[in-house]
ZABA-155780 format. One record per residue (C-alpha): chain; x, y, z; residue number from 1. Coordinates in Angstrom, 3 decimals. Layout:
BEGIN
<rec kette="A" X="X" Y="Y" Z="Z" nr="NUM"/>
...
This chain:
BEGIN
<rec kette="A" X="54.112" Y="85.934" Z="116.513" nr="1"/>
<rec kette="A" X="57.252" Y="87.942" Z="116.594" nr="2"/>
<rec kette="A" X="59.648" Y="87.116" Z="113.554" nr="3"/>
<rec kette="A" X="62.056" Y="86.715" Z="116.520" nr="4"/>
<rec kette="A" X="60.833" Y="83.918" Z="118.225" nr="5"/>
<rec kette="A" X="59.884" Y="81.890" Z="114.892" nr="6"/>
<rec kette="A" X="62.969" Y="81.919" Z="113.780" nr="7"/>
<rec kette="A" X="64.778" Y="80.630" Z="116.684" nr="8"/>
<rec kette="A" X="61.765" Y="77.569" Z="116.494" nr="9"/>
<rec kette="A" X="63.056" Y="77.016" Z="112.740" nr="10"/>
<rec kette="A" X="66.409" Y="76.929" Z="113.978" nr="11"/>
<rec kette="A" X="65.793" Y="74.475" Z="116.498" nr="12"/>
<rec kette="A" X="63.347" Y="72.614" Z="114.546" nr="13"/>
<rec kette="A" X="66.290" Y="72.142" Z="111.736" nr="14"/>
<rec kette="A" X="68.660" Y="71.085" Z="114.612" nr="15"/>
<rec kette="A" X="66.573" Y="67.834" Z="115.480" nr="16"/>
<rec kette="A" X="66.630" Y="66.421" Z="111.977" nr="17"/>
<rec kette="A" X="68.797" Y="63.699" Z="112.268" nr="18"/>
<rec kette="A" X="68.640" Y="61.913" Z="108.440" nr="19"/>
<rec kette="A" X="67.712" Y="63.026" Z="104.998" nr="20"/>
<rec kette="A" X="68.406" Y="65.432" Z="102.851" nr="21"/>
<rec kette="A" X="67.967" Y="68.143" Z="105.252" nr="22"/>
<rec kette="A" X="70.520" Y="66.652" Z="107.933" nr="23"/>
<rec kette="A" X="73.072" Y="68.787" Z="108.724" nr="24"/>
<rec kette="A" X="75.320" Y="66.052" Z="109.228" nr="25"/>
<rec kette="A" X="74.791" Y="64.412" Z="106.155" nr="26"/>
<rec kette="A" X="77.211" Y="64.156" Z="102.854" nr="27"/>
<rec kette="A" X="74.153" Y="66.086" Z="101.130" nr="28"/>
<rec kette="A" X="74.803" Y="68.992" Z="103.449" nr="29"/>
<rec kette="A" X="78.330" Y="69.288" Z="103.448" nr="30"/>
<rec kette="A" X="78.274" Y="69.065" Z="99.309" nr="31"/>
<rec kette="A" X="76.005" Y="72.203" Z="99.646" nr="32"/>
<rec kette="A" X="77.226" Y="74.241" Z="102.424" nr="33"/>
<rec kette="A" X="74.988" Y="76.880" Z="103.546" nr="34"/>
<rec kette="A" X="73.126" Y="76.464" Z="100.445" nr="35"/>
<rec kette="A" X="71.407" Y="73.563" Z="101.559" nr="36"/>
<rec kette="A" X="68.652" Y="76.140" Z="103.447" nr="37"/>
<rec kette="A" X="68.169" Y="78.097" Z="100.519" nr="38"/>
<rec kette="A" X="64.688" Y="78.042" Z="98.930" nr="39"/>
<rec kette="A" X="65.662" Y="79.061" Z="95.951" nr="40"/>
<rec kette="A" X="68.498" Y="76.440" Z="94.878" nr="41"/>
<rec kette="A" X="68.048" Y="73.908" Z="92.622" nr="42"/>
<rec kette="A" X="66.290" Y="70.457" Z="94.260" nr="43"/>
<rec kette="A" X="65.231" Y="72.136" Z="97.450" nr="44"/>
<rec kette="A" X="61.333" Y="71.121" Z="96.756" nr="45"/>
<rec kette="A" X="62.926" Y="67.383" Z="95.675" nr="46"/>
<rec kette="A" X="64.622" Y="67.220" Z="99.244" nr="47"/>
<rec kette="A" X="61.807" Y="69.082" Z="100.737" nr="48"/>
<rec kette="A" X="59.408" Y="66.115" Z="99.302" nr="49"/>
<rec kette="A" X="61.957" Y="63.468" Z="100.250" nr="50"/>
<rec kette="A" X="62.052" Y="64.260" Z="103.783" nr="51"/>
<rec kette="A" X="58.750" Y="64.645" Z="104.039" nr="52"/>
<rec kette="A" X="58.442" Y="61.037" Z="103.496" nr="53"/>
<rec kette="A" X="60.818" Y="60.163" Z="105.919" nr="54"/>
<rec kette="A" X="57.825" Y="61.261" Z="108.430" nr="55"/>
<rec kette="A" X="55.224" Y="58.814" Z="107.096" nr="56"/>
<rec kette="A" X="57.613" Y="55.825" Z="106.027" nr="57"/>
<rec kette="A" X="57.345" Y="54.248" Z="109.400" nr="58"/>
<rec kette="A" X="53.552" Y="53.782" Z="109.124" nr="59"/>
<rec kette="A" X="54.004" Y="52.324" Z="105.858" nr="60"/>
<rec kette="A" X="55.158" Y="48.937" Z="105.523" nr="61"/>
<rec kette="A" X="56.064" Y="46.275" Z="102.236" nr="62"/>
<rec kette="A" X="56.431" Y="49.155" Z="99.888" nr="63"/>
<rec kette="A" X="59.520" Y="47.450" Z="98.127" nr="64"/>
<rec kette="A" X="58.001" Y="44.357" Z="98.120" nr="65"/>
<rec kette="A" X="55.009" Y="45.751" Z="96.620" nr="66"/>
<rec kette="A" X="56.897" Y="47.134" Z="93.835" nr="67"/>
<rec kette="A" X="58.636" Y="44.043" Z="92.874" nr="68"/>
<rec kette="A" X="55.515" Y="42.337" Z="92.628" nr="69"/>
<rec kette="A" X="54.514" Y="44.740" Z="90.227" nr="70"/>
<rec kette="A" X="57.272" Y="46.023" Z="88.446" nr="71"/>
<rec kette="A" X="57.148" Y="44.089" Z="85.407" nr="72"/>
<rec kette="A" X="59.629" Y="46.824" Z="83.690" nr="73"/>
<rec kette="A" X="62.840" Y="45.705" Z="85.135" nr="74"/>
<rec kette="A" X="63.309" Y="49.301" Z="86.497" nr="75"/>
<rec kette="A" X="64.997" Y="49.596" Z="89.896" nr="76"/>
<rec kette="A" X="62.808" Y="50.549" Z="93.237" nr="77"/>
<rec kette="A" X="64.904" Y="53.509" Z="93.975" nr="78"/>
<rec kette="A" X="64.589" Y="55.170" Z="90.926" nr="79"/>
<rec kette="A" X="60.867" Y="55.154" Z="90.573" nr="80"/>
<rec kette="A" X="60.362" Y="56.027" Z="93.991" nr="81"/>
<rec kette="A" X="62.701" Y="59.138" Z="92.906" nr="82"/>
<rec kette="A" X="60.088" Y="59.544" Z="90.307" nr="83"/>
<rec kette="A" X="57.318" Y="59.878" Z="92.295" nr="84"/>
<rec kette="A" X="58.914" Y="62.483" Z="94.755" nr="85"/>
<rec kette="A" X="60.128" Y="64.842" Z="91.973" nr="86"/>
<rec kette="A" X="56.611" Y="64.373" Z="90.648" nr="87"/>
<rec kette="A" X="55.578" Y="66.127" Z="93.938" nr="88"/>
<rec kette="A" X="58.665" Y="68.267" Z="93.849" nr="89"/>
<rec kette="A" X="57.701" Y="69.547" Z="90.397" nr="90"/>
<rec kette="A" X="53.600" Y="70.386" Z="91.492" nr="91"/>
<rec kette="A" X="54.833" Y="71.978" Z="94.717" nr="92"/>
<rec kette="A" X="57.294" Y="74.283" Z="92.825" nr="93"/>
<rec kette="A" X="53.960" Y="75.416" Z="90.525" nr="94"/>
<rec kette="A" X="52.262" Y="76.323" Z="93.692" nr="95"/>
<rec kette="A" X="55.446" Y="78.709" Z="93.829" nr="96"/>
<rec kette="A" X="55.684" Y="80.205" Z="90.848" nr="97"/>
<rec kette="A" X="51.897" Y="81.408" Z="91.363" nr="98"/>
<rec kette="A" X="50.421" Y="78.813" Z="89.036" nr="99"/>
<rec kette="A" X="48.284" Y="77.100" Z="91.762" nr="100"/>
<rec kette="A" X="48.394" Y="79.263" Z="94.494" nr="101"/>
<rec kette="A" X="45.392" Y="80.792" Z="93.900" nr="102"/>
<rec kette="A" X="43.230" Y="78.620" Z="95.423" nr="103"/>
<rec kette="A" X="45.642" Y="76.497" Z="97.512" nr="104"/>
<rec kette="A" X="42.994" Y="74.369" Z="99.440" nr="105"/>
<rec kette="A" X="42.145" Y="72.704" Z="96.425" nr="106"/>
<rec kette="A" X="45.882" Y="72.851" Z="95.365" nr="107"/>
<rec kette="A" X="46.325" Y="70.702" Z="98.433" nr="108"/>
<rec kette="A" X="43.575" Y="68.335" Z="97.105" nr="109"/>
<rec kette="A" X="45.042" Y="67.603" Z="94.243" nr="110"/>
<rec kette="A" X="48.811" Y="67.575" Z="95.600" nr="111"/>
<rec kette="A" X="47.598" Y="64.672" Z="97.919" nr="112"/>
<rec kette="A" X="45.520" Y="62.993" Z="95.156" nr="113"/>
<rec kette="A" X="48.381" Y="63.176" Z="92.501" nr="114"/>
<rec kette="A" X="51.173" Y="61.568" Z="95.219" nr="115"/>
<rec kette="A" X="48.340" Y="59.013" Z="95.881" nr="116"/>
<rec kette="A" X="47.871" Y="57.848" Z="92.566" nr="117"/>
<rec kette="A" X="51.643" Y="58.148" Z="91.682" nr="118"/>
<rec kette="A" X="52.283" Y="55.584" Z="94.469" nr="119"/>
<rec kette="A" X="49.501" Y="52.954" Z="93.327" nr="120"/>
<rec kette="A" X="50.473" Y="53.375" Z="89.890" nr="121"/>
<rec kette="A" X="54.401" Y="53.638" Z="89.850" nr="122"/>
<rec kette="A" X="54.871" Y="51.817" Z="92.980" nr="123"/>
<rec kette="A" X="52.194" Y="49.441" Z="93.160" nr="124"/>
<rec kette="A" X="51.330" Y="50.374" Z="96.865" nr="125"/>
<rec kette="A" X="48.579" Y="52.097" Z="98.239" nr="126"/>
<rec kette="A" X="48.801" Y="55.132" Z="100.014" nr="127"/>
<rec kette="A" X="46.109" Y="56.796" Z="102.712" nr="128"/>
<rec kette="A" X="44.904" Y="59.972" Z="102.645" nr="129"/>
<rec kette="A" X="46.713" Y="60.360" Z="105.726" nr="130"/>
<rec kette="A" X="49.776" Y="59.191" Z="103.912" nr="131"/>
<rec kette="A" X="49.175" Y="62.297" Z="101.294" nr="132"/>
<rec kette="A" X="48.813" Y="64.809" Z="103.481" nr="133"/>
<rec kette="A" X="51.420" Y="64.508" Z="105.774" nr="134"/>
<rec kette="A" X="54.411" Y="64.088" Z="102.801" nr="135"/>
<rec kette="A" X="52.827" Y="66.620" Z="101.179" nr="136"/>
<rec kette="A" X="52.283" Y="69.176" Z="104.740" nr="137"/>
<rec kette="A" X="55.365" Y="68.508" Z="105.617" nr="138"/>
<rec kette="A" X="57.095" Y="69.477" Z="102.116" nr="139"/>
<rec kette="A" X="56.174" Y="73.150" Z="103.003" nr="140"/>
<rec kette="A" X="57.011" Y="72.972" Z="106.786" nr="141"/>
<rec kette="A" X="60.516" Y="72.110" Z="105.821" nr="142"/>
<rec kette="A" X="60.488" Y="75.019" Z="102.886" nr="143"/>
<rec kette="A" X="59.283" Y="77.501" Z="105.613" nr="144"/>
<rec kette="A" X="62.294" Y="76.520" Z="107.384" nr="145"/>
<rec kette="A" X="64.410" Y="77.684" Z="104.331" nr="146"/>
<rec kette="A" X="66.026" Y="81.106" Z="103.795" nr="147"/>
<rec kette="A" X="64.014" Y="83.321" Z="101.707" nr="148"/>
<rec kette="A" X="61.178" Y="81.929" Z="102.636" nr="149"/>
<rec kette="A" X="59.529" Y="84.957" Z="103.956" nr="150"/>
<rec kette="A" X="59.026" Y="86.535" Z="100.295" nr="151"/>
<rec kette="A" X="56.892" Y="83.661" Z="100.004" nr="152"/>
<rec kette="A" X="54.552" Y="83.931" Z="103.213" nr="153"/>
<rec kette="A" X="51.353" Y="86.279" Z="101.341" nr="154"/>
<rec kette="A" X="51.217" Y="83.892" Z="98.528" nr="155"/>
<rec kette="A" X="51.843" Y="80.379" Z="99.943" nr="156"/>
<rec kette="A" X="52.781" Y="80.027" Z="103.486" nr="157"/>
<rec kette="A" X="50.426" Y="81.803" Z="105.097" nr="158"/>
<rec kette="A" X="47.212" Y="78.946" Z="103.593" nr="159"/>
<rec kette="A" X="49.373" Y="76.230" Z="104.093" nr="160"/>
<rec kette="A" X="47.800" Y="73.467" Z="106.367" nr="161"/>
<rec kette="A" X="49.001" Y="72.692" Z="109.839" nr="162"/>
<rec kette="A" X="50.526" Y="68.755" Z="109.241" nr="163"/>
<rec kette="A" X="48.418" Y="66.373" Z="111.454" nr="164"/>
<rec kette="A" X="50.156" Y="63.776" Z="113.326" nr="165"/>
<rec kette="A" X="49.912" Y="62.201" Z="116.785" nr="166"/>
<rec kette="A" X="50.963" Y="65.008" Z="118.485" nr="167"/>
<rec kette="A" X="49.245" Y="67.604" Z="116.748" nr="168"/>
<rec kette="A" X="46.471" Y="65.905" Z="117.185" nr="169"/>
<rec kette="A" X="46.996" Y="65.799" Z="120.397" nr="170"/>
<rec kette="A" X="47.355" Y="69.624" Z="120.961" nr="171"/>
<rec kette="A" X="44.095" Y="70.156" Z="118.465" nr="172"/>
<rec kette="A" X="42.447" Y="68.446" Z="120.712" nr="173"/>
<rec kette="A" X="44.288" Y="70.204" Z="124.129" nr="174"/>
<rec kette="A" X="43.864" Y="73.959" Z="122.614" nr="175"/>
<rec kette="A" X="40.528" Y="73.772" Z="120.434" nr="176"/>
<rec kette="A" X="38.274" Y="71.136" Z="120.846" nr="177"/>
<rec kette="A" X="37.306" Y="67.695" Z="121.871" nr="178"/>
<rec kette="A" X="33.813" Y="67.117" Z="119.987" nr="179"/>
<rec kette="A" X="35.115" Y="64.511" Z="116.823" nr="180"/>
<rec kette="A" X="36.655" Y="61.584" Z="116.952" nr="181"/>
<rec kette="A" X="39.603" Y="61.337" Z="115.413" nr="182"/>
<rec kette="A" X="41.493" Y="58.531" Z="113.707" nr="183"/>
<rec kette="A" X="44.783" Y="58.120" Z="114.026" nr="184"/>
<rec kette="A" X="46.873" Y="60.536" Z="111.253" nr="185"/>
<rec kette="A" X="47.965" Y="57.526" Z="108.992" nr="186"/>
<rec kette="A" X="44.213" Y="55.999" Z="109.111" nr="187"/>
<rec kette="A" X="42.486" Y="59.128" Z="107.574" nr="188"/>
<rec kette="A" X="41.464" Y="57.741" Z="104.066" nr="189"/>
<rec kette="A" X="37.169" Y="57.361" Z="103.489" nr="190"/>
<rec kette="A" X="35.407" Y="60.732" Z="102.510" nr="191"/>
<rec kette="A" X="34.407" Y="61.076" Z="105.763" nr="192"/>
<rec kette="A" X="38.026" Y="60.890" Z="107.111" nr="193"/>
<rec kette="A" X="38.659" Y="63.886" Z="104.378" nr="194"/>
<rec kette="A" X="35.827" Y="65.692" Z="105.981" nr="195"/>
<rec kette="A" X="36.737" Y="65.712" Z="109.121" nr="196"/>
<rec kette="A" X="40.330" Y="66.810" Z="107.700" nr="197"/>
<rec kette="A" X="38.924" Y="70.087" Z="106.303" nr="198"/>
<rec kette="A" X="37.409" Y="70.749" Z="109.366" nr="199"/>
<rec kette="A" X="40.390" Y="70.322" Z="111.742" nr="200"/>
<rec kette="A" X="42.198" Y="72.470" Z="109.593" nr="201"/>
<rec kette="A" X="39.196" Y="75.216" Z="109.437" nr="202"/>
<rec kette="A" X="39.076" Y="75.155" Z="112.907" nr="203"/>
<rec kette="A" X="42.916" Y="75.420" Z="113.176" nr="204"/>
<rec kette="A" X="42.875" Y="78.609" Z="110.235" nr="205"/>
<rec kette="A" X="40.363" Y="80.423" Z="112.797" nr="206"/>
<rec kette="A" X="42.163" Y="79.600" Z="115.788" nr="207"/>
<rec kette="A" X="45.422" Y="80.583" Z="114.367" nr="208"/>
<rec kette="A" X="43.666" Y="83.742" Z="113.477" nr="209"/>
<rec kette="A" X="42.493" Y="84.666" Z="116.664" nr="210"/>
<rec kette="A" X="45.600" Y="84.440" Z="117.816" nr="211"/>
<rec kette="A" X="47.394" Y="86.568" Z="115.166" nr="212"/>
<rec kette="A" X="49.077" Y="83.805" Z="113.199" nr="213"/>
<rec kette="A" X="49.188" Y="81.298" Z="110.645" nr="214"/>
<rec kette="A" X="48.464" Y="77.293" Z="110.615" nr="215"/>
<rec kette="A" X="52.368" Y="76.410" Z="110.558" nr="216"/>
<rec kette="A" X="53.046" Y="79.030" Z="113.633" nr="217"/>
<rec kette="A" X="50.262" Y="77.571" Z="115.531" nr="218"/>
<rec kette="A" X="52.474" Y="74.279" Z="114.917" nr="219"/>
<rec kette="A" X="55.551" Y="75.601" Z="114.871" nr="220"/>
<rec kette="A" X="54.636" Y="77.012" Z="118.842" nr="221"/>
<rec kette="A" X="53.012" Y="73.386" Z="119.719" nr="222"/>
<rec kette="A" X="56.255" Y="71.619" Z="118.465" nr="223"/>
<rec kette="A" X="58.131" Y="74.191" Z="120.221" nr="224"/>
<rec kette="A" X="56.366" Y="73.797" Z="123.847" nr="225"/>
<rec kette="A" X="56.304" Y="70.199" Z="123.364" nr="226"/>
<rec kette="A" X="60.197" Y="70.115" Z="122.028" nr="227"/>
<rec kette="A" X="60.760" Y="71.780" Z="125.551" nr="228"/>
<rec kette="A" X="59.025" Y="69.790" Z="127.859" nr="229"/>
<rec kette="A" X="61.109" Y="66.903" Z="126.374" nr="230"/>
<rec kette="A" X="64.162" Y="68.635" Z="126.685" nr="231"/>
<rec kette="A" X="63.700" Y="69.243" Z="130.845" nr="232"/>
<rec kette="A" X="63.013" Y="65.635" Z="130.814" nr="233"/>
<rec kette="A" X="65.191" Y="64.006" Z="128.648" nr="234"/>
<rec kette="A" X="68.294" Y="66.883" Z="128.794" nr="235"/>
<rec kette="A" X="68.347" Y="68.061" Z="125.631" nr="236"/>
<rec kette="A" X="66.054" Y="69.385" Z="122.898" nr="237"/>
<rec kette="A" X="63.726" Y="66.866" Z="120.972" nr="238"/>
């Protein structure tokens, strides 16, 4: 894909984020200037993590309540939920420094096992697989987005996994095949849910391939066409 055209995706993909830590609009932003894009300043992988989570939260409901239940330490929801994100934060930033990049499929394993655990046993709420993979996928879409990002695409974001949601689903299924059945994103949680995980994103590693680029491209293009197709409809980019 021509450096070009991604970028102008990134740029358009960072105009539709409308809350978080990433929102241009937000107090966080304006504190931080044109910092805030940097992947190299201090609580980028934090905010990275945090917004991440903003994609799942929807399909996960009682959290709070869950905690409260079992929070028998008097500490306060929002900080331990902090907690577990810069628990993330902290293993994502290894995968940067080189410590776990070697082998970054079963990074990802353990990335998505660690937040998983963290959740059941600081929060008192169970996470899915599903849950795991797309906080954790998304956490290096948004860091691909950042500047300086490119000294970082040999070593990490060239293996990192395409996130799977509805509509990438949707597209995997459009562009590269139709033989599984496939849960819905938030669902994936048995071994056999894992399974079939690895194997959408083996297919999507040799499809990207064949078509000269990595996982996030391929999703970066698919959020692109569909971004644009909403955009004729609805007037204005999605």
């Amino acid at each position: 894909m021509e450096s070009k055209k991604l970028e102008q995706m990134k740029a358009d993909f960072r105009g539709v984020i409308k809350k978080g830590p990433f929102y241009q609009g937000g107090a966080h932003a304006k504190t931080l200037g044109d910092a805030l894009w940097d992947i190299d300043r201090e609580g980028v992988f934090a905010d990275a993590v945090e917004e991440g989570y903003l994609d799942l939260c929807r399909t996960c409901h009682g959290i709070e309540d869950s905690f409260n239940r079992g929070n028998t330490t008097g500490e306060k929801y929002c900080c331990v939920r902090r907690a577990v994100f810069e628990r993330l934060a902290d293993k994502i930033a290894q995968v940067f420094s080189g410590v776990a990049a070697a082998d970054f499929d079963a990074c990802h394993r353990e990335l998505c096992q660690s937040f998983m655990n963290d959740m059941a046993q600081m929060l008192h709420y169970q996470v899915t697989f599903g849950h795991a993979q797309k906080i954790v996928n998304m956490a290096f879409k948004y860091l691909y987005c950042c500047r300086g990002a490119e000294n970082y695409e040999d070593t990490v974001f060239s293996h990192c996994h395409m996130p799977l949601d509805s509509y990438t689903i949707a597209d995997y299924r459009k562009y590269i095949t139709k033989e599984d059945t496939i849960p819905g994103w938030s669902k994936f949680d048995t071994p056999a849910d894992r399974r079939l995980y690895e194997k959408i994103q083996t297919n999507v590693r040799k499809y990207s391939e064949e078509h000269d680029q990595t996982p996030l491209c391929t999703e970066f293009i698919w959020w692109w066409d569909g971004a644009q197709k909403a955009a004729q409809t609805n007037g204005g980019l999605a």
